[in-house]
N, C-alpha and C positions, 0 to 999 in steps of 0.2 A: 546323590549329589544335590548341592543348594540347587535354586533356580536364583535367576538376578535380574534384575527389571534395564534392558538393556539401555534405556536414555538417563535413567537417573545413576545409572553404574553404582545401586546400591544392592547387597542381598538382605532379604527381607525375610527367608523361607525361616529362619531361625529365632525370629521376632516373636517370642508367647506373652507378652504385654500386651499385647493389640486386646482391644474390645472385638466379641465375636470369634470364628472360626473361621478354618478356609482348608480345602482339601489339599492333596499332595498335587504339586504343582501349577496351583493359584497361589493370585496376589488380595491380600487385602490393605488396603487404602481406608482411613479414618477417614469420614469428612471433616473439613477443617482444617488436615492436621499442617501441621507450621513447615512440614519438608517440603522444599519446592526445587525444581530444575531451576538453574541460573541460565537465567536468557542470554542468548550468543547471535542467533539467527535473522532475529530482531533489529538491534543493532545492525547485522550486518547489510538487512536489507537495506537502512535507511542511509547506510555508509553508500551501497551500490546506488542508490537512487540522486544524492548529491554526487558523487562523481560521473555518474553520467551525464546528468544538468553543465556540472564545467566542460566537460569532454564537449555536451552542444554548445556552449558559449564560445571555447574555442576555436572550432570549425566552424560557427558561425561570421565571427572576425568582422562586426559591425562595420570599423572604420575602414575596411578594405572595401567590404560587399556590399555597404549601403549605396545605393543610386546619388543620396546627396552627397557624397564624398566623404563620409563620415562625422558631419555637422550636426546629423537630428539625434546621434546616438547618446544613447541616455547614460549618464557616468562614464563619462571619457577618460576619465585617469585611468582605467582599468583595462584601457588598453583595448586588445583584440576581447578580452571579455565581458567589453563594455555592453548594454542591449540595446537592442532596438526601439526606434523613435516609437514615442506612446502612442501617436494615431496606427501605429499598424501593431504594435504588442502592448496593450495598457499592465500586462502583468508584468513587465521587466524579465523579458527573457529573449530568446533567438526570434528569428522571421520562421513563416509556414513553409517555406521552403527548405531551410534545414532541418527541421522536425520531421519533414516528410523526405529527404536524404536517408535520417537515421532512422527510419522506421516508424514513422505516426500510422494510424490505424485511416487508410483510406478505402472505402465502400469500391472505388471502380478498379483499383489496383490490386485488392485481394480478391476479386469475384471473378474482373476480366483478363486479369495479367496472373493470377493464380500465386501470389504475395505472401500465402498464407501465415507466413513468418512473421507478419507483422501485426499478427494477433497477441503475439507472444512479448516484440519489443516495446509497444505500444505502450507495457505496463512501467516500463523504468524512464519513460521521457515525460516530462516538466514542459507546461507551456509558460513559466516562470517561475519567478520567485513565490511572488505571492501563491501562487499553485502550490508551489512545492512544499513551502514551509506547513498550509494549511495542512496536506498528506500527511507529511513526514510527523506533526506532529499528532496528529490522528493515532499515524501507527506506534506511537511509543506509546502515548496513553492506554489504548487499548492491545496491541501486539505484545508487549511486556508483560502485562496481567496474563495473559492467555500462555504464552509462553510458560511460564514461571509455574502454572499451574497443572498443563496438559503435557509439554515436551516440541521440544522442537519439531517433529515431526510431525507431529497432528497439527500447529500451525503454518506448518511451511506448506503443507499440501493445502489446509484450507484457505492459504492464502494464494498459491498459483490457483487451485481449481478455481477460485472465485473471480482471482483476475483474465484467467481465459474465458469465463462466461461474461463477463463484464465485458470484453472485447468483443463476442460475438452478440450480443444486445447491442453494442454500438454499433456495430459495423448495420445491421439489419433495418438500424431506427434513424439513425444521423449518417445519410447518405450524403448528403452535401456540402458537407467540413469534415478535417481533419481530425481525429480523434488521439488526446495522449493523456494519460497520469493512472496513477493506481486505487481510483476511486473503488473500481469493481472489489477489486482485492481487501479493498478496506471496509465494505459493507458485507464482505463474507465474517470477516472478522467481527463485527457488530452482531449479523448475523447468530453467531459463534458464541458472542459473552451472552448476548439476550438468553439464548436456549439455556446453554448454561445456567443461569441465573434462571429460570424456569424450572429447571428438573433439579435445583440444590435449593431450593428457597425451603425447605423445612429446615435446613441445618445453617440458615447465617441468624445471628444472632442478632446484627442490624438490619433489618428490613425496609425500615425508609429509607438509612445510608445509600444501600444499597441500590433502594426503586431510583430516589432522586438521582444518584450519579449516573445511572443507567437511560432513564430521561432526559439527560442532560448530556449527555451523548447524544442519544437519540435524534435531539433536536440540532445539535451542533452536524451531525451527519447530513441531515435535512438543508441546511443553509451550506454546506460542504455540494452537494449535491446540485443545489443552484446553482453555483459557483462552477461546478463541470460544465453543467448547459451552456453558462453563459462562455466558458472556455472555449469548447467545442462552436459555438454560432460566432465567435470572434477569428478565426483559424479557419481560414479556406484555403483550399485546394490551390496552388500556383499555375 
């Protein structure tokens, strides 16, 4: 009986074109070749990550819960999803208090109250707009690529694995603010294409394409990275 490569839901076992050999019940892969998984998972995360972002704008509800009576809230036409005034969120998002409702990653609530859940949640909340848009598009640039190439499955894991270690590195290092967004997650991913791009660099055919756009991540990650610091030291604890 065939064998079938279960993410690409294609059988291959019958394939004698391929370059090379392969024994009874291996797969051989071209490098290169043009067949790719259609990324689904991807997408989906970055679907889950803006709805959770409105779900906190929601429950947020500026013009109800702000102290000034809803006067310092930033884009008031929007109602209860409008955000909060810029001296306490300059990113355009919820207050540190409803972040840390849904689940922000705090040092003395998961260590002393035993939270540990919120290692896990930490990775889907936005300390704003500006936060979020910078992730989200992070992860289509690079999450897409990666997808399209390995399966869903090898990036869905390396992207929780990465965002659980990314929470436990926050919680260990940045004791005294709140901790939220899927930075970790997204530097496993980097992580990910880098190697990649290491162990296949005899077989691309563009090699500066490739170094430069790889670089140019690299650095865009880097100034991504600032921008969590500076996240994280703006978001303290209530």
């Amino acid at each position: 009986m065939a064998s079938g490569d279960l993410e690409r839901g294609k059988n291959i076992s019958n394939n004698n074109n391929n370059r090379g050999s392969y024994s009874s019940g291996s797969y051989y892969v071209e490098p290169g070749s043009d067949q790719q998984w259609t990324s689904w998972l991807i997408p989906m995360f970055v679907v889950a990550n803006v709805a959770v972002f409105i779900v906190a704008m929601y429950i947020n509800n500026c013009p109800k819960n702000n102290w000034e009576g809803g006067r310092g809230c930033v884009a008031r036409f929007l109602g209860r999803l409008s955000f909060e005034p810029l001296k306490e969120n300059p990113l355009f998002g919820p207050s540190s208090s409803t972040l840390q409702k849904l689940g922000a990653l705090e040092w003395d609530k998961v260590v002393h109250e035993h939270q540990g859940w919120r290692l896990i949640t930490c990775i889907w909340l936005h300390a704003g707009v500006i936060h979020l848009l910078a992730n989200m598009l992070s992860l289509v640039f690079i999450g897409i690529r990666l997808e399209q190439q390995f399966g869903f499955v090898r990036v869905g894991f390396v992207y929780l694995l990465s965002g659980f270690g990314g929470s436990i590195l926050s919680a260990l290092f940045i004791q005294r603010s709140i901790s939220v967004g899927a930075s970790g997650a997204l530097f496993g991913l980097l992580g990910a294409m880098l190697s990649e791009l290491l162990a296949n660099w005899s077989i691309y055919t563009n090699k500066v394409s490739w170094l430069v756009s790889s670089l140019g991540l690299f650095c865009y990650f880097v100034l991504n990275l600032g921008g969590q610091s500076a996240t994280n030291f703006l978001l303290k604890p209530v």
